[in-house]
C-alpha positions in Angstrom: 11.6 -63.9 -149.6 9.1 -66.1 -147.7 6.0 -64.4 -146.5 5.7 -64.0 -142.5 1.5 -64.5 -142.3 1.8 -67.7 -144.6 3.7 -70.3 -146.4 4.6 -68.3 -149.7 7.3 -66.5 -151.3 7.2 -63.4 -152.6 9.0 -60.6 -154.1 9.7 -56.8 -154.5 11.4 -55.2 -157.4 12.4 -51.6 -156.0 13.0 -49.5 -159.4 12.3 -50.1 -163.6 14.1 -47.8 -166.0 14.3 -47.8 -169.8 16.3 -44.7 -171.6 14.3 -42.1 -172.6 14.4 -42.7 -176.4 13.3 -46.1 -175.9 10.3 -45.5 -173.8 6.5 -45.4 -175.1 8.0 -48.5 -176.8 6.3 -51.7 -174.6 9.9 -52.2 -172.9 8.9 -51.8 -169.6 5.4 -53.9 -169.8 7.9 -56.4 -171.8 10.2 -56.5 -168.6 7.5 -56.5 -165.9 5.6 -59.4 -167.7 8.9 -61.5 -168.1 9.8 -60.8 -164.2 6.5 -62.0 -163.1 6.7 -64.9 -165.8 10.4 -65.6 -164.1 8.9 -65.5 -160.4 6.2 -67.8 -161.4 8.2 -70.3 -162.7 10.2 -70.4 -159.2 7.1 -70.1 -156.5 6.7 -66.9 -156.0 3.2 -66.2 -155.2 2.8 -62.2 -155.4 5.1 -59.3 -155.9 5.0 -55.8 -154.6 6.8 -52.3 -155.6 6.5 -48.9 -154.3 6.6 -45.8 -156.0 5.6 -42.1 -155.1 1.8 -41.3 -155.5 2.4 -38.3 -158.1 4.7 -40.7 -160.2 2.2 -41.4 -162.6 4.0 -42.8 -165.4 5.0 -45.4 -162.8 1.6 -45.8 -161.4 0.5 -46.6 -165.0 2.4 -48.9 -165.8 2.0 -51.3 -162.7 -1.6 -50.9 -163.0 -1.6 -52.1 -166.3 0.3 -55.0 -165.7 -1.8 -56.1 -162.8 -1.0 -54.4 -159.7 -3.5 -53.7 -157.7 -2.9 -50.5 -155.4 -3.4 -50.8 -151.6 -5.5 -47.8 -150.3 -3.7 -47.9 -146.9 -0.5 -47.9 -148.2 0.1 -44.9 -150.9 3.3 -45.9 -152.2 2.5 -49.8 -152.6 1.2 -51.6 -155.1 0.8 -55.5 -155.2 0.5 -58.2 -158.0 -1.2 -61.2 -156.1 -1.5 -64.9 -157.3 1.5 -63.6 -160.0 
């Protein structure tokens, strides 16, 4: 979607789910790496989700992968210059 306060696109992936015997496995790092490879490659200039602020597992995982959490906002998390 094109941003409003300037002229970029970006993106929001609303949920990431892998079966629980599969987890713990890199899957979801795997999938959250290829979508921002996959955004990149189109113009897509950052990339925001939202999760609740006790989901920890969730938290985690878009840390790691380079999302940066916005104090203001609880349940968002952004990955900027994707």
């Amino acid at each position: 979607m094109p941003r409003l306060d300037r002229d970029e696109k970006m993106a929001y992936f609303y949920e990431i789910e892998v079966c629980p015997q599969f987890r713990r496995q890199g899957i979801a790092t795997a999938m959250v790496n290829e979508l921002k490879h996959c955004l990149r490659s189109q113009g897509v200039s950052s990339l925001w989700v939202g999760t609740e602020s006790n989901n920890t597992p969730a938290l985690s995982l878009y840390q790691s992968t380079g999302a940066v959490r916005e104090p203001e906002l609880i349940h968002e998390l952004w990955y900027n210059n994707i």
